[in-house]
C-alpha positions in Angstrom: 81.1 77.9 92.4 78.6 76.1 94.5 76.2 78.2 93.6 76.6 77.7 89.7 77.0 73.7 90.5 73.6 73.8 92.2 71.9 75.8 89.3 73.2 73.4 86.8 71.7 70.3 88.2 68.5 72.2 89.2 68.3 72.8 85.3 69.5 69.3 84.6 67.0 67.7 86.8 64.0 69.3 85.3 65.3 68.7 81.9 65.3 65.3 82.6 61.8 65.6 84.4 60.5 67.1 81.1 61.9 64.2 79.0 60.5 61.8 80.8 56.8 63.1 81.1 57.0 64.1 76.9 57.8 60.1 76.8 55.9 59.0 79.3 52.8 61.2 77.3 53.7 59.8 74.2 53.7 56.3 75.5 50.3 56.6 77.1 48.8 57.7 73.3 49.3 54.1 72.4 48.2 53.6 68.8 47.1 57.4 68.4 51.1 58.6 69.4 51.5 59.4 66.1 48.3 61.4 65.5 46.5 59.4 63.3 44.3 56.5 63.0 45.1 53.9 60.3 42.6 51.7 59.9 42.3 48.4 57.6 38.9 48.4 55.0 37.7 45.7 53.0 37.2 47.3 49.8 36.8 45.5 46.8 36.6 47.5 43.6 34.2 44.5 42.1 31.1 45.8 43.4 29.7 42.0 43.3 32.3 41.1 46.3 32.4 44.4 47.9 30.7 45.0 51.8 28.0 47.4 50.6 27.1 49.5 52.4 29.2 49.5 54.8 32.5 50.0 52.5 32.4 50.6 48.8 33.9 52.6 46.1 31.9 55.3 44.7 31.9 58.4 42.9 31.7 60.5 46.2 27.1 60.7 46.0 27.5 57.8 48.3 25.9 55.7 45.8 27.8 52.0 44.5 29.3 53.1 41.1 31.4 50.8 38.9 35.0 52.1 38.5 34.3 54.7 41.4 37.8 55.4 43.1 36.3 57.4 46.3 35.8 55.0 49.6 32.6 55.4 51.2 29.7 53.9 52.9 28.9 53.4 56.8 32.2 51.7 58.2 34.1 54.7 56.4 31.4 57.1 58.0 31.8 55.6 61.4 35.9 55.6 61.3 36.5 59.0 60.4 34.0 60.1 63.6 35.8 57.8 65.9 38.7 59.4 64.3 37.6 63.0 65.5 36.1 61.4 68.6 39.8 60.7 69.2 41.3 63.9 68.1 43.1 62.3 65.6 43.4 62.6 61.8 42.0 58.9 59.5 44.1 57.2 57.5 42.5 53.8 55.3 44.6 51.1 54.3 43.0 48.2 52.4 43.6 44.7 53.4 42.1 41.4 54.3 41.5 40.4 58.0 45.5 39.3 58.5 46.5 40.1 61.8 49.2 42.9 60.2 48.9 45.3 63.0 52.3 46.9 62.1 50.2 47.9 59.0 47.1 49.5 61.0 46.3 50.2 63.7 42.5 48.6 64.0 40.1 47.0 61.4 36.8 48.3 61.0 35.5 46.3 58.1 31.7 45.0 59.2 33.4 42.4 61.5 31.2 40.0 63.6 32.4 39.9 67.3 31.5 36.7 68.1 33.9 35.8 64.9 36.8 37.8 65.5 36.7 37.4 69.1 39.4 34.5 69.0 42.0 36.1 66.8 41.5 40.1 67.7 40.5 42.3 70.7 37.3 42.9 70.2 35.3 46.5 71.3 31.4 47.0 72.1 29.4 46.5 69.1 28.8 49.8 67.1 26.2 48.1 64.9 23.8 45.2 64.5 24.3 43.9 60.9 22.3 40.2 61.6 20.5 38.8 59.2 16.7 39.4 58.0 14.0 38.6 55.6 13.0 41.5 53.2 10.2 41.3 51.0 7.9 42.7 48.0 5.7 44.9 50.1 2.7 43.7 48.8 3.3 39.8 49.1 2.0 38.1 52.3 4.2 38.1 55.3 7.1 35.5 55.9 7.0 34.0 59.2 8.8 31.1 59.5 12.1 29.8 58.1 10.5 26.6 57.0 8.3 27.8 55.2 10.3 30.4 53.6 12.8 27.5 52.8 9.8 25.6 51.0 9.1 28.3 48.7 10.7 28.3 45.4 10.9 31.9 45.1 13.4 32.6 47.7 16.9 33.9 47.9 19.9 34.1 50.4 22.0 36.9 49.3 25.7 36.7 49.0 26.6 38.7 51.5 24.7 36.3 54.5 26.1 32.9 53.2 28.7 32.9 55.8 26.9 33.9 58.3 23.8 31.8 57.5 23.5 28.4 60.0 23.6 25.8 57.0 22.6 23.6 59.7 18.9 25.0 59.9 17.8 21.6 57.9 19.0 19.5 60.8 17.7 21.9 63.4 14.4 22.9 62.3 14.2 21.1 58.7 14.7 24.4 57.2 16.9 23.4 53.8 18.2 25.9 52.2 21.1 24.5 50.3 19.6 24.4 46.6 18.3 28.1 46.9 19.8 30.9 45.0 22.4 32.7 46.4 22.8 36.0 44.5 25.6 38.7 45.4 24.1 42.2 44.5 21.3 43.6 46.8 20.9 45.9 43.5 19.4 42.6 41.9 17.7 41.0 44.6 15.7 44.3 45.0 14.9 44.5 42.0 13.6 40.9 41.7 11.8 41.4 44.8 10.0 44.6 43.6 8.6 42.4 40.1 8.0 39.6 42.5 10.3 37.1 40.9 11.0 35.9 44.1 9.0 36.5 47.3 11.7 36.6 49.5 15.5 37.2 50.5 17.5 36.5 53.6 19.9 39.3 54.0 22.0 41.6 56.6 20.1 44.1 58.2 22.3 46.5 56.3 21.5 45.4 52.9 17.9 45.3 53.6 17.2 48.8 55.1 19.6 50.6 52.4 17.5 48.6 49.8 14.0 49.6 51.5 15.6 53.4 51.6 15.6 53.3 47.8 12.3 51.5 47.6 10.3 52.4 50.8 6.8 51.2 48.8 7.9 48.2 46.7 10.4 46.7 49.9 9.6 45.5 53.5 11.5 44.1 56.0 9.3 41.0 57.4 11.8 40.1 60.3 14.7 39.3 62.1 16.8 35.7 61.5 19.1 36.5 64.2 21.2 38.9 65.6 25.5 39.9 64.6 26.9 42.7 66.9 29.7 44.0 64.8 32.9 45.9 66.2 36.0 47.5 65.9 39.2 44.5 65.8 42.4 45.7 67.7 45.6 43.8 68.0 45.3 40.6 70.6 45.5 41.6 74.3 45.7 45.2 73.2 43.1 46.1 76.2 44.5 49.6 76.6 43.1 50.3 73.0 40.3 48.6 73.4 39.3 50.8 76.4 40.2 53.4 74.6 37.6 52.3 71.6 34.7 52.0 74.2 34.9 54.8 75.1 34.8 56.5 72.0 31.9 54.6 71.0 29.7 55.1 74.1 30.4 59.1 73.3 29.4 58.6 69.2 26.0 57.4 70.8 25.2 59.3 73.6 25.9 62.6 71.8 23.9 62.0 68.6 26.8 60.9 65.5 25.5 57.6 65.4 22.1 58.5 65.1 23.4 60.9 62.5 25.2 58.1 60.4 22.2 55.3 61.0 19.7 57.4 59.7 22.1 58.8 57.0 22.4 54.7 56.0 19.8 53.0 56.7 16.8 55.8 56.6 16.4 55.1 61.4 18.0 55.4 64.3 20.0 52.4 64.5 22.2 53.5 67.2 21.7 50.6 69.6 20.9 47.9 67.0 18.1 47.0 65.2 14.5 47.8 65.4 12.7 46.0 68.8 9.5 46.1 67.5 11.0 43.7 64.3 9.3 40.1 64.6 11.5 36.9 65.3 11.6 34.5 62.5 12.0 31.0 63.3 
């Protein structure tokens, strides 16, 4: 009888033992425990007010279509690799930068660190999207802010007014207030290319998509300033965030980013933008 009392809390015990690691495993997965990674897009189906390139809707070419249904473009790239970085499957859910974490998990949506820092958990930037000046090819060279904002023929595109300092005027009497602000890089490369306007203050993203399409009608004369993008977790989260470092440091160091960058954006873009690209001021 002892015997058989013995063996039954032998079997008990490492029941229990069992039970606790499979919990103890499962608790440990955080935001992966349930095998996938569900992660919050801004898409916009207008493609005036979308984040191209970084999400859009196309027709699965990877090209901006109107009334495309398939999700695409670098952000959507990017998650699903950190997705199978992670060894789990992706899952996009489309909302606006709410702090809705019971909804997703994280928000990969071309967010600026230094602006989500205060609301989110914030990861190592995976991308430099700052803002530059791209050009006709053939017009002379932009070099300064002032005297791109005392040209006529300039534009700011839609996509850098809120990251644009509107405060240039006061700090280097750059005004820029009464230029045009136009929403499509479609337009604003085209414009460029007949020399309608000289010159357009863009994200780096914009710019070196639009020189892919038109590498001897588009040039990008510099950099405005720099906007390290990353992954948004929930507030405090640090175990996730960890976690997303991680990840990231592996998507460079064994060649995916390079792979997505150069898909993009025609380079390497893997730690940021080009060194070599001139300071304008």
């Amino acid at each position: 009888m002892k015997k058989k009392l013995i063996g039954l809390l032998t079997i008990t015990v490492l029941l229990s033992t069992l039970t606790l690691t499979s919990c103890s495993s499962d608790s440990n997965k955080g935001i992966l425990a349930d095998g996938v990674l569900t992660v919050c897009v801004d898409v916009a189906a207008n493609p005036h007010i979308d984040n191209f390139p970084m999400e859009f809707y196309g027709s699965g070419s990877d090209k901006r279509t109107d009334g495309g249904t398939i999700k695409t473009g670098f952000d959507i790239d990017f998650a699903k690799a950190l997705a199978e970085e992670l060894g789990v499957d992706v899952k996009f859910v489309e909302k606006t930068y709410a702090r809705d974490f019971d909804k997703y998990d994280v928000i990969i949506s071309n967010m600026s660190i230094a602006s989500g820092q205060d609301k989110f958990n914030m990861s190592n930037p995976y991308f430099d999207n700052g803002l530059v000046v791209v050009a006709n090819k053939k017009s002379v060279p932009i070099t300064s802010l002032k005297e791109l904002s005392s040209n006529d023929y300039v534009n700011v595109s839609d996509a850098a007014k809120e990251s644009f300092a509107e405060n240039l005027k006061d700090s280097i009497g750059a005004d820029f207030s009464g230029k045009a602000w136009n929403d499509s890089i479609d337009e604003i490369a085209l414009s460029l290319k007949s020399k309608e306007w000289d010159g357009s203050i863009t994200t780096l993203s914009e710019a070196m998509y639009a020189v892919v399409q038109k590498p001897d009608d588009l040039v990008i004369n510099g950099l405005v300033h720099s906007e390290p993008i990353g992954i948004a977790s929930q507030l405090n989260d640090n175990a996730t965030t960890e976690l997303l470092n991680k990840a990231i440091e592996t998507l460079q160091k064994n060649g995916k980013m390079k792979e997505i960058t150069t898909k993009w954006f025609g380079q390497d873009l893997t730690y940021g933008m080009k060194t070599e690209l001139p300071v304008i001021k």
